[in-house]
Every structure is written in structure tokens, then in C-alpha cells.
N, CA, C and O atoms as a GROMACS GRO file, in nm:
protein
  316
    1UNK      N    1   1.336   1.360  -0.441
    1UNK     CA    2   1.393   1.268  -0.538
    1UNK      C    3   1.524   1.325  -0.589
    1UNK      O    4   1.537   1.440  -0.632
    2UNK      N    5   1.640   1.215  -0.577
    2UNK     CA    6   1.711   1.282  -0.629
    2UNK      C    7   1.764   1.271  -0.777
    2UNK      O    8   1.787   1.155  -0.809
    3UNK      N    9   1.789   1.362  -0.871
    3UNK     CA   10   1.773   1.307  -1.028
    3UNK      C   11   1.691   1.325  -1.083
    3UNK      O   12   1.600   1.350  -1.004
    4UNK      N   13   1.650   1.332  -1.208
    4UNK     CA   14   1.508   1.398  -1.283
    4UNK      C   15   1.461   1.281  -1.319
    4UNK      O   16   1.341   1.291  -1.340
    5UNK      N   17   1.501   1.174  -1.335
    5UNK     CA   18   1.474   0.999  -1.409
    5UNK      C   19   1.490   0.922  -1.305
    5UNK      O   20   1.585   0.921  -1.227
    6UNK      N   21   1.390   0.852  -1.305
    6UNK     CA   22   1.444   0.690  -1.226
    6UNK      C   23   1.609   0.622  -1.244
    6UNK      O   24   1.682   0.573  -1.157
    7UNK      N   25   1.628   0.639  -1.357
    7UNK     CA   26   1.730   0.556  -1.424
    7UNK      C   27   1.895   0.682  -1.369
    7UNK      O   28   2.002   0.625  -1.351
    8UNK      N   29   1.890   0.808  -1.354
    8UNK     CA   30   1.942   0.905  -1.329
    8UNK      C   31   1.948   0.898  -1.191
    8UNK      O   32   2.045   0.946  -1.131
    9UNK      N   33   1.823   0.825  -1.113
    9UNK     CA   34   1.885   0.825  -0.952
    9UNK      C   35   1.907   0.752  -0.918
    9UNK      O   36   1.936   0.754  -0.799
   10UNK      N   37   1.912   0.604  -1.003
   10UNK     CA   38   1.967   0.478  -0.959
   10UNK      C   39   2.113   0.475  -0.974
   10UNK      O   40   2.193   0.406  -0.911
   11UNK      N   41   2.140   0.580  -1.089
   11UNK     CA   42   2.308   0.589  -1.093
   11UNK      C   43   2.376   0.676  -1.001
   11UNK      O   44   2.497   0.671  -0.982
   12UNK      N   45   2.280   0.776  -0.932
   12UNK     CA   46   2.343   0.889  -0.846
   12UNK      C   47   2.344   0.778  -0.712
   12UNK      O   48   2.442   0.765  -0.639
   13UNK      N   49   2.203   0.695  -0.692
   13UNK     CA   50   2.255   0.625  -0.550
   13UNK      C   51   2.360   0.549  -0.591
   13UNK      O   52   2.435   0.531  -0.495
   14UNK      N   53   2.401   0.494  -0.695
   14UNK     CA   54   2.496   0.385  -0.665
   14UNK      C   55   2.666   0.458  -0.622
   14UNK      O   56   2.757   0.412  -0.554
   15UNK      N   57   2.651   0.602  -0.705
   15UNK     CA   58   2.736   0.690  -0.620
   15UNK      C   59   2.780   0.690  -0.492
   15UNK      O   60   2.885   0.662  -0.433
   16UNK      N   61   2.622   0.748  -0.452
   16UNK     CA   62   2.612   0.773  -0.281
   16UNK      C   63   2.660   0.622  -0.256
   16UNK      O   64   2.779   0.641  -0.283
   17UNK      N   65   2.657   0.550  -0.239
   17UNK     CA   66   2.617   0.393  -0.184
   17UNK      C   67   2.797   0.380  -0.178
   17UNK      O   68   2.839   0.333  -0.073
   18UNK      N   69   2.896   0.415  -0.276
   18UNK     CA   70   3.002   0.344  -0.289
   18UNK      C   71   3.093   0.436  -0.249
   18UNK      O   72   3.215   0.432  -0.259
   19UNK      N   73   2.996   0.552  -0.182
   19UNK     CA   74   3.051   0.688  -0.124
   19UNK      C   75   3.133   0.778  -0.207
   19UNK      O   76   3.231   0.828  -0.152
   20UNK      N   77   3.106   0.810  -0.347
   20UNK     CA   78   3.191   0.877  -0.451
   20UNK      C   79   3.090   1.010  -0.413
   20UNK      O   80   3.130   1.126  -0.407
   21UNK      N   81   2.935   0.961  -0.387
   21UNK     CA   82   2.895   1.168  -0.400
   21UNK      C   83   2.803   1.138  -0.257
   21UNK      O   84   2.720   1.061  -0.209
   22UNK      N   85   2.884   1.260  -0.229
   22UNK     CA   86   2.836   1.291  -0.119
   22UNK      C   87   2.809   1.401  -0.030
   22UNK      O   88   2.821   1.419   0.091
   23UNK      N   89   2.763   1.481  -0.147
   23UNK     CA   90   2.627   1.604  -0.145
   23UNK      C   91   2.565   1.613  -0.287
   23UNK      O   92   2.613   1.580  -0.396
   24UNK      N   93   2.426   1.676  -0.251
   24UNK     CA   94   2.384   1.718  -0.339
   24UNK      C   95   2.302   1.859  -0.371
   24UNK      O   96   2.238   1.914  -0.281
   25UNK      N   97   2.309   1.910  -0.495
   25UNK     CA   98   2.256   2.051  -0.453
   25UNK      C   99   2.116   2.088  -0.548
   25UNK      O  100   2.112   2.014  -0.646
   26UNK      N  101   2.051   2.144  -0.544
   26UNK     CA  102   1.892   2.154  -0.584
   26UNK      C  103   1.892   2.357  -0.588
   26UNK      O  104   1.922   2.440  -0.502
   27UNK      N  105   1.852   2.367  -0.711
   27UNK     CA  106   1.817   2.479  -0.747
   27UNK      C  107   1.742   2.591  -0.634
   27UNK      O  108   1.677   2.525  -0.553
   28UNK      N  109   1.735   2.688  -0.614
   28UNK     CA  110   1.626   2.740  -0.491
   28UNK      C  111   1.529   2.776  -0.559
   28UNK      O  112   1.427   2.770  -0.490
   29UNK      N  113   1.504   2.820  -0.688
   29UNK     CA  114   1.445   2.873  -0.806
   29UNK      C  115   1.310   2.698  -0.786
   29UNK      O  116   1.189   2.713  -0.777
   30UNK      N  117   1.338   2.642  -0.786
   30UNK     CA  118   1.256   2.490  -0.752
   30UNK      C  119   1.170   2.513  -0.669
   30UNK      O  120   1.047   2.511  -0.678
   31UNK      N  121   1.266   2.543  -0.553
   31UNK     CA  122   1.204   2.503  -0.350
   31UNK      C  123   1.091   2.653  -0.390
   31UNK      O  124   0.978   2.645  -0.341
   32UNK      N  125   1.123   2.779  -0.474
   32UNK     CA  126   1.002   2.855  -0.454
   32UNK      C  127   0.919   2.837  -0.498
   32UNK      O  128   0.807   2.860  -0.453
   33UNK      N  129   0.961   2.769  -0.653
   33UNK     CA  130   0.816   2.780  -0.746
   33UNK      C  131   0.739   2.634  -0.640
   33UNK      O  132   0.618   2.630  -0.613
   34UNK      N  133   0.820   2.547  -0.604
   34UNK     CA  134   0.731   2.446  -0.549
   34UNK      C  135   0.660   2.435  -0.441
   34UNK      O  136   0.554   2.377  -0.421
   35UNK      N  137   0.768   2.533  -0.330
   35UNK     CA  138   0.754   2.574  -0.214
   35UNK      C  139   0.691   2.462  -0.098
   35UNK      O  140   0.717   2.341  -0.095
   36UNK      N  141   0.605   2.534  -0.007
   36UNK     CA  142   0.574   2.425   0.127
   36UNK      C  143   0.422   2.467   0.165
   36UNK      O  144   0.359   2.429   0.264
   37UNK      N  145   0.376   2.554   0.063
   37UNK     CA  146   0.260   2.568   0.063
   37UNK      C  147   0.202   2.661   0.149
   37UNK      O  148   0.274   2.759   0.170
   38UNK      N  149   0.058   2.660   0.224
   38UNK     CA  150   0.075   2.774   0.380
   38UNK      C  151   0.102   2.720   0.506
   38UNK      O  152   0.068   2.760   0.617
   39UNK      N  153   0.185   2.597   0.464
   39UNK     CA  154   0.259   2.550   0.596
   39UNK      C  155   0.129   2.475   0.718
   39UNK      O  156   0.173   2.426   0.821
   40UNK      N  157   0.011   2.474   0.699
   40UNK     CA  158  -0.066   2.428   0.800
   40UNK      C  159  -0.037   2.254   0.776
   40UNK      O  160   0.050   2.199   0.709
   41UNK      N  161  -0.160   2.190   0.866
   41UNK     CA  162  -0.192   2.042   0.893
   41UNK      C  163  -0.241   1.970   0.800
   41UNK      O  164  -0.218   1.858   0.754
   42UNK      N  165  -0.336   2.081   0.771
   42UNK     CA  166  -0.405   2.031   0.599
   42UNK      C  167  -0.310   2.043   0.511
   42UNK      O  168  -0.247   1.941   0.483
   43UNK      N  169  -0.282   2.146   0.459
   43UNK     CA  170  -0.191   2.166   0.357
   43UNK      C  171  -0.062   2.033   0.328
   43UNK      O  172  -0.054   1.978   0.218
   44UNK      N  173   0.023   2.001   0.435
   44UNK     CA  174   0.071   1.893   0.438
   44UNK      C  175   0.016   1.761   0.395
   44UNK      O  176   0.071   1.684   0.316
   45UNK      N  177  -0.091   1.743   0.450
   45UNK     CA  178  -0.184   1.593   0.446
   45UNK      C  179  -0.197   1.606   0.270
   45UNK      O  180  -0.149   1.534   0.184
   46UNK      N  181  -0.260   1.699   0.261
   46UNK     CA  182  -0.342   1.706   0.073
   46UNK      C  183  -0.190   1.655   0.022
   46UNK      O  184  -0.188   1.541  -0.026
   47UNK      N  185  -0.054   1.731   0.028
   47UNK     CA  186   0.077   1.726  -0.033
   47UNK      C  187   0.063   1.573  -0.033
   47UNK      O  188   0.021   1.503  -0.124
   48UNK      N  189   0.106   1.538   0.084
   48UNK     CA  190   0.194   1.407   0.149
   48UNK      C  191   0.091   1.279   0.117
   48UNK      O  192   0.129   1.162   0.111
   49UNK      N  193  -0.023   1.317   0.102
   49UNK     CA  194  -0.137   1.203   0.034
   49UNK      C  195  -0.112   1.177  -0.107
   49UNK      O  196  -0.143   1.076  -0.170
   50UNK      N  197  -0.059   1.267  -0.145
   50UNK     CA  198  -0.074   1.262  -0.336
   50UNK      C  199   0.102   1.168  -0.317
   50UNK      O  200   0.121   1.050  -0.345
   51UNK      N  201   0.168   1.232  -0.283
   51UNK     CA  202   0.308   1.227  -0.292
   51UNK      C  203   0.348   1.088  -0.228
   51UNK      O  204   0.437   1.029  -0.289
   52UNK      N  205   0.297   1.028  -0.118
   52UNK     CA  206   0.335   0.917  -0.079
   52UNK      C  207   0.185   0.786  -0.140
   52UNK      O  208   0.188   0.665  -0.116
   53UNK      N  209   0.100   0.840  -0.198
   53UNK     CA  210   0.074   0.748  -0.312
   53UNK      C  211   0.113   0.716  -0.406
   53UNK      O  212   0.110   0.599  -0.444
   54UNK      N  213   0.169   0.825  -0.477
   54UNK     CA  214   0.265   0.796  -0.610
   54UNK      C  215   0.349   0.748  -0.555
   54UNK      O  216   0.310   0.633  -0.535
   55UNK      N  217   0.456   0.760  -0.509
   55UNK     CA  218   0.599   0.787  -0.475
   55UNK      C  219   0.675   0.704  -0.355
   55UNK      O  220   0.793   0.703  -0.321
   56UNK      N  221   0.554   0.631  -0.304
   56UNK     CA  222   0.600   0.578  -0.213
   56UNK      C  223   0.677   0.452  -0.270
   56UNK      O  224   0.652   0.408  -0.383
   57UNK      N  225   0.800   0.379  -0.160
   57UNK     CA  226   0.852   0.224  -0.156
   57UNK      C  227   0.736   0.148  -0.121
   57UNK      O  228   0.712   0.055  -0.197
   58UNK      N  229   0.672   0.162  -0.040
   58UNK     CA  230   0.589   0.086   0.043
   58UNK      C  231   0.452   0.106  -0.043
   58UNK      O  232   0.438   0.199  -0.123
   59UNK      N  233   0.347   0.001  -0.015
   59UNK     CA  234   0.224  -0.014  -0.077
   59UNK      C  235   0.105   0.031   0.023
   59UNK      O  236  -0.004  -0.004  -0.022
   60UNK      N  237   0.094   0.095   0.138
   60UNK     CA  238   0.042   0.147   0.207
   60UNK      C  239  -0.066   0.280   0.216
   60UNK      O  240  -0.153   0.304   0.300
   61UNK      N  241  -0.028   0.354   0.098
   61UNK     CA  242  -0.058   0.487   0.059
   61UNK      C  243  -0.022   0.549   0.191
   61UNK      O  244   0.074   0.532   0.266
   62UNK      N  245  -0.189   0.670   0.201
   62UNK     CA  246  -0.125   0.746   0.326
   62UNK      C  247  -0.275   0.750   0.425
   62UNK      O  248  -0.393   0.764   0.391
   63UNK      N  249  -0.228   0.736   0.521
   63UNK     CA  250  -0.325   0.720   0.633
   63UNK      C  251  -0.308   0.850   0.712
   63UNK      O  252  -0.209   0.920   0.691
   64UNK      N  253  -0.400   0.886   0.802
   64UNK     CA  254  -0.361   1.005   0.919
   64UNK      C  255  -0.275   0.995   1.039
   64UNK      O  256  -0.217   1.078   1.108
   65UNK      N  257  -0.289   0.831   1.040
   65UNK     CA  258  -0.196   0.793   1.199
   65UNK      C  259  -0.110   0.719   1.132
   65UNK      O  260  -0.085   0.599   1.144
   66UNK      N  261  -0.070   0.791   1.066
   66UNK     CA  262   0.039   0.694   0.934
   66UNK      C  263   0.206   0.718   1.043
   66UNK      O  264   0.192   0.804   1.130
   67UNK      N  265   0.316   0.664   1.039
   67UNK     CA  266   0.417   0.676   1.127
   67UNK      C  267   0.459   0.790   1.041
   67UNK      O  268   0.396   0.806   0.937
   68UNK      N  269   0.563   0.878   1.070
   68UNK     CA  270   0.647   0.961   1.025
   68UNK      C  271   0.780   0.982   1.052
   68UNK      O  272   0.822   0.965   1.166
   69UNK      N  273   0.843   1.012   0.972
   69UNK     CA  274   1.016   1.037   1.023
   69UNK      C  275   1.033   1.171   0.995
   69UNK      O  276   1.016   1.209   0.879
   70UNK      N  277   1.061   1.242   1.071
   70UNK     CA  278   1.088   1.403   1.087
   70UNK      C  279   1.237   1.472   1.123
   70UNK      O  280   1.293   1.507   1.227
   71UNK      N  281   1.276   1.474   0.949
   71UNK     CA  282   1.444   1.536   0.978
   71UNK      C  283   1.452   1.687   0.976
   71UNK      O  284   1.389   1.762   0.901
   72UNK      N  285   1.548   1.724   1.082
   72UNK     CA  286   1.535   1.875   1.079
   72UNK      C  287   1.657   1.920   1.011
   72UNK      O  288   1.748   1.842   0.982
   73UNK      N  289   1.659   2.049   0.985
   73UNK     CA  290   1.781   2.105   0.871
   73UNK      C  291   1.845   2.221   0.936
   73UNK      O  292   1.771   2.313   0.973
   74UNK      N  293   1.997   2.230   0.960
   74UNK     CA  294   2.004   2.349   0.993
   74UNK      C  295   2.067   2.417   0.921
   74UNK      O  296   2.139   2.343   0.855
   75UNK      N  297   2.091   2.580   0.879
   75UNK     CA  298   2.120   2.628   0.769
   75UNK      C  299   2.272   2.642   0.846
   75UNK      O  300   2.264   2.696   0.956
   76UNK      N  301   2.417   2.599   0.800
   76UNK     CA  302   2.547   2.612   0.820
   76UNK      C  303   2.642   2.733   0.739
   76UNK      O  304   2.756   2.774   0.765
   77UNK      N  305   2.545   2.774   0.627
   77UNK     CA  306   2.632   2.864   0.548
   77UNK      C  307   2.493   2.948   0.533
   77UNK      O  308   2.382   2.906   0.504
   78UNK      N  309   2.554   3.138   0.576
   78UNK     CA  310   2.437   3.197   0.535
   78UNK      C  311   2.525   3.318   0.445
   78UNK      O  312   2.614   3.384   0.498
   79UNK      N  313   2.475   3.338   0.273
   79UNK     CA  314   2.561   3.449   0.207
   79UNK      C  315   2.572   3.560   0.303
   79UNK      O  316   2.636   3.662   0.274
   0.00000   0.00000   0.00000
């Protein structure tokens, strides 16, 4: 999500959208305390069940043969 408020990321997309921002940056102090868990099959499912019930656009919740979109990241700047 990007933004701490609904109302905070409807103004950051309308940004993105009219192409004024176009990056964004997220604490790392976050990604640890929140982290990715122990990375297994389960671990994901328990996440991605809670997270795409709340959180989802769609009214679907989450199924096992649910479709997925899988973006990969590559790191371009290393200190």
C-alpha cells in the first residue's frame, strides 16, 4: 500500500496517474520488522489469506488455485 491512509493514497495515485511521482521509497526499518516470514508455501498462504481478504479490489478472498501475478525485483543500486 502505498500511503498510511486511504485518503493519502488516493492523492499519491492521482500523482502517479498524471505522472508527477514517479518513485516511491519505504523505510527498510518496515520490510524487517515486517519481513517475509520463513519464506515457505505455508507461510505465504496464512500472509496472502489474511491480506487479500482484507485488502483485496476484488470480492473473491483467497483460494489455493487462486491466479497470481509474480513481479520480480532487481536490486540496481548496492551501498
Amino acid at each position: 500500500m502505498i500511503g498510511g491512509t486511504p485518503e493519502q493514497a488516493d492523492r499519491l495515485l492521482a500523482l502517479v496517474l498524471d505522472g508527477t511521482k514517479t518513485a516511491t521509497a519505504s523505510a527498510l526499518w518496515d520490510y524487517e520488522a515486517g519481513g517475509e516470514d520463513d519464506r515457505t508455501l505455508d507461510s505465504w498462504r496464512h500472509v496472502h489469506r489474511e491480506f487479500f481478504s482484507t485488502y483485496a479490489a476484488h470480492d473473491r478472498g483467497f483460494a489455493f488455485d487462486m491466479p497470481v501475478v509474480l513481479e520480480r525485483f532487481e536490486v540496481l543500486y548496492r551501498r
